[in-house]
Chimera marker file (.cmm) of the C-alpha trace (Angstrom):
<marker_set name="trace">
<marker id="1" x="174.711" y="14.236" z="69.067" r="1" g="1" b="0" radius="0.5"/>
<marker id="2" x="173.823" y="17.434" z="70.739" r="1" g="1" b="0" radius="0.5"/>
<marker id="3" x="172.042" y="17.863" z="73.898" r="1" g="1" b="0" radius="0.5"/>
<marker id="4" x="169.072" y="19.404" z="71.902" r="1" g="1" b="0" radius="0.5"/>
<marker id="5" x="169.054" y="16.428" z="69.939" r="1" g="1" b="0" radius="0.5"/>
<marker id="6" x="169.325" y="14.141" z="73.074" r="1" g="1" b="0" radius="0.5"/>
<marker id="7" x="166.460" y="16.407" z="74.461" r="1" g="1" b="0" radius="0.5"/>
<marker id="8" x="163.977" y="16.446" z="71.507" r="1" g="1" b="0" radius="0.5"/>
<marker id="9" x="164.643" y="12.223" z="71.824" r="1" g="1" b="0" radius="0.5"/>
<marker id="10" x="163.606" y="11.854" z="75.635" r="1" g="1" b="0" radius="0.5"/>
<marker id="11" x="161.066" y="14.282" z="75.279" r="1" g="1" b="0" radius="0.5"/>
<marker id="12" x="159.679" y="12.098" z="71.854" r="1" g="1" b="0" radius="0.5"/>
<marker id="13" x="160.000" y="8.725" z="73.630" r="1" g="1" b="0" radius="0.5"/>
<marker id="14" x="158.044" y="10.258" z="76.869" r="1" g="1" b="0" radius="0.5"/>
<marker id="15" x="155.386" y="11.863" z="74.937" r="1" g="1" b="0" radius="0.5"/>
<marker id="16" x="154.843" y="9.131" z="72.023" r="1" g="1" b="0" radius="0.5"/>
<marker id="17" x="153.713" y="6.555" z="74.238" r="1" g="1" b="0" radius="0.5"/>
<marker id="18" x="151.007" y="8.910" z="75.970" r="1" g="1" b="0" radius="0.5"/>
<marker id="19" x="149.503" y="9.977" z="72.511" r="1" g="1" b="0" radius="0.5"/>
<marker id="20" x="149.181" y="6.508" z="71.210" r="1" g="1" b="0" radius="0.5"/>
<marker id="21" x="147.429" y="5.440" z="74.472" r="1" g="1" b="0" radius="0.5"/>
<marker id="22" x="145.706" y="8.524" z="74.258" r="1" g="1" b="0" radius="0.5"/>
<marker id="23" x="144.359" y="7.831" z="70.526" r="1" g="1" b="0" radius="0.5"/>
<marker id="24" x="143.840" y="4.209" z="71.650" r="1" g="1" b="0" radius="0.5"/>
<marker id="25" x="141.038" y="5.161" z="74.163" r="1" g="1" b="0" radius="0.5"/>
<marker id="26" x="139.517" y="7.185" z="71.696" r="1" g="1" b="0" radius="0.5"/>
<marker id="27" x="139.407" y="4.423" z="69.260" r="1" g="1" b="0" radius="0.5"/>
<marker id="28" x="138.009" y="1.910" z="71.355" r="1" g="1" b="0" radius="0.5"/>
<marker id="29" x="135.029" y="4.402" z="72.662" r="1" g="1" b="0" radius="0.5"/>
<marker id="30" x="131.618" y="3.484" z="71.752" r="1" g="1" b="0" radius="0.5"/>
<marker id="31" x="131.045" y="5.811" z="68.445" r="1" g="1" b="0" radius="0.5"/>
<marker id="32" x="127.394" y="6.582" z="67.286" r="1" g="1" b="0" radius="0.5"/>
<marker id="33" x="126.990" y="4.224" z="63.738" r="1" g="1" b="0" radius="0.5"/>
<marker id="34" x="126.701" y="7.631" z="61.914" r="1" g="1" b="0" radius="0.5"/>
<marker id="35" x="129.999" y="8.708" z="62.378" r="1" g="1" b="0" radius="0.5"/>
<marker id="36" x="130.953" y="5.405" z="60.838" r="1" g="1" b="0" radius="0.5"/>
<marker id="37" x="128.995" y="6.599" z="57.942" r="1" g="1" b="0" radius="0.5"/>
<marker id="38" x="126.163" y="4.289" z="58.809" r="1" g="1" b="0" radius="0.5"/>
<marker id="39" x="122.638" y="5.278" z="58.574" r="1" g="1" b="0" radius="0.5"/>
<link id1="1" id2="2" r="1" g="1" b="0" radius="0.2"/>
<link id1="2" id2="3" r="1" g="1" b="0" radius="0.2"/>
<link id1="3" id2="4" r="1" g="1" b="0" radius="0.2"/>
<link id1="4" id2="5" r="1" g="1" b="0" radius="0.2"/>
<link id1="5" id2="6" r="1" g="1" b="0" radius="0.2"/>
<link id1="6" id2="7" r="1" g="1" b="0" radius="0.2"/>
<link id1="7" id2="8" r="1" g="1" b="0" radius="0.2"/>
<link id1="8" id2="9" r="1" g="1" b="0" radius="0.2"/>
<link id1="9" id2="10" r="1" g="1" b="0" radius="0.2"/>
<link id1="10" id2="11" r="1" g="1" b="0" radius="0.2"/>
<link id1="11" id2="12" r="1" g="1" b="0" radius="0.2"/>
<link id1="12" id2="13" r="1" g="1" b="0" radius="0.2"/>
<link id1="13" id2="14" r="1" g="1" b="0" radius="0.2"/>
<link id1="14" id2="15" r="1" g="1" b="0" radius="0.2"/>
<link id1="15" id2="16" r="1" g="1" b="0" radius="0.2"/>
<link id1="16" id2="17" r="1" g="1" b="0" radius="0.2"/>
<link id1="17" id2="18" r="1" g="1" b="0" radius="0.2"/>
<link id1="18" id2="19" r="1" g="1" b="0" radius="0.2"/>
<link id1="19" id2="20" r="1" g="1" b="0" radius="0.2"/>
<link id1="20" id2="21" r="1" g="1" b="0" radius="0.2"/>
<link id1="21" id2="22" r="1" g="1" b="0" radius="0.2"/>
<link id1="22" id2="23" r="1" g="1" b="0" radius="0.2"/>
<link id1="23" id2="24" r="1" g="1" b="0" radius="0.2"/>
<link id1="24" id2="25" r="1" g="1" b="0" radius="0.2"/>
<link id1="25" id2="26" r="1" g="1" b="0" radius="0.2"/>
<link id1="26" id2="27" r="1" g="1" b="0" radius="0.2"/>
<link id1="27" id2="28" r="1" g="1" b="0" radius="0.2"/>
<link id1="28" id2="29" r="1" g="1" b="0" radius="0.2"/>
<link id1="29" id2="30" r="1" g="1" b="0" radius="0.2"/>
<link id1="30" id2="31" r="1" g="1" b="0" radius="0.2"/>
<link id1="31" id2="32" r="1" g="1" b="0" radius="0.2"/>
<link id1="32" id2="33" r="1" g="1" b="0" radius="0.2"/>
<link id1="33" id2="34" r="1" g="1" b="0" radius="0.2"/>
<link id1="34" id2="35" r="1" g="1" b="0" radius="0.2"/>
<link id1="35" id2="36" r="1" g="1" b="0" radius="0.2"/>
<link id1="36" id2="37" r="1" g="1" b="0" radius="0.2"/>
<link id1="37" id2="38" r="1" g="1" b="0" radius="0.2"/>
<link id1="38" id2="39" r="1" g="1" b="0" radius="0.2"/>
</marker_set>
């Protein structure tokens, strides 16, 4: 394996982690009912 390789890795498993907690938060924030495509 490369050191790009090895690089594109570390950075994945350092930046993964962040995103899904990032998502996460959004997903649990209180969303107005019509964005759930409630009336």
């Amino acid at each position: 394996m490369s050191w790009l390789q090895t690089f594109a890795l570390s950075v994945g498993f350092i930046t993964l982690p962040a995103v899904d907690a990032y998502w996460f938060r959004l997903s649990t924030r209180p969303i107005p009912r019509r964005y759930l495509g409630y009336t």
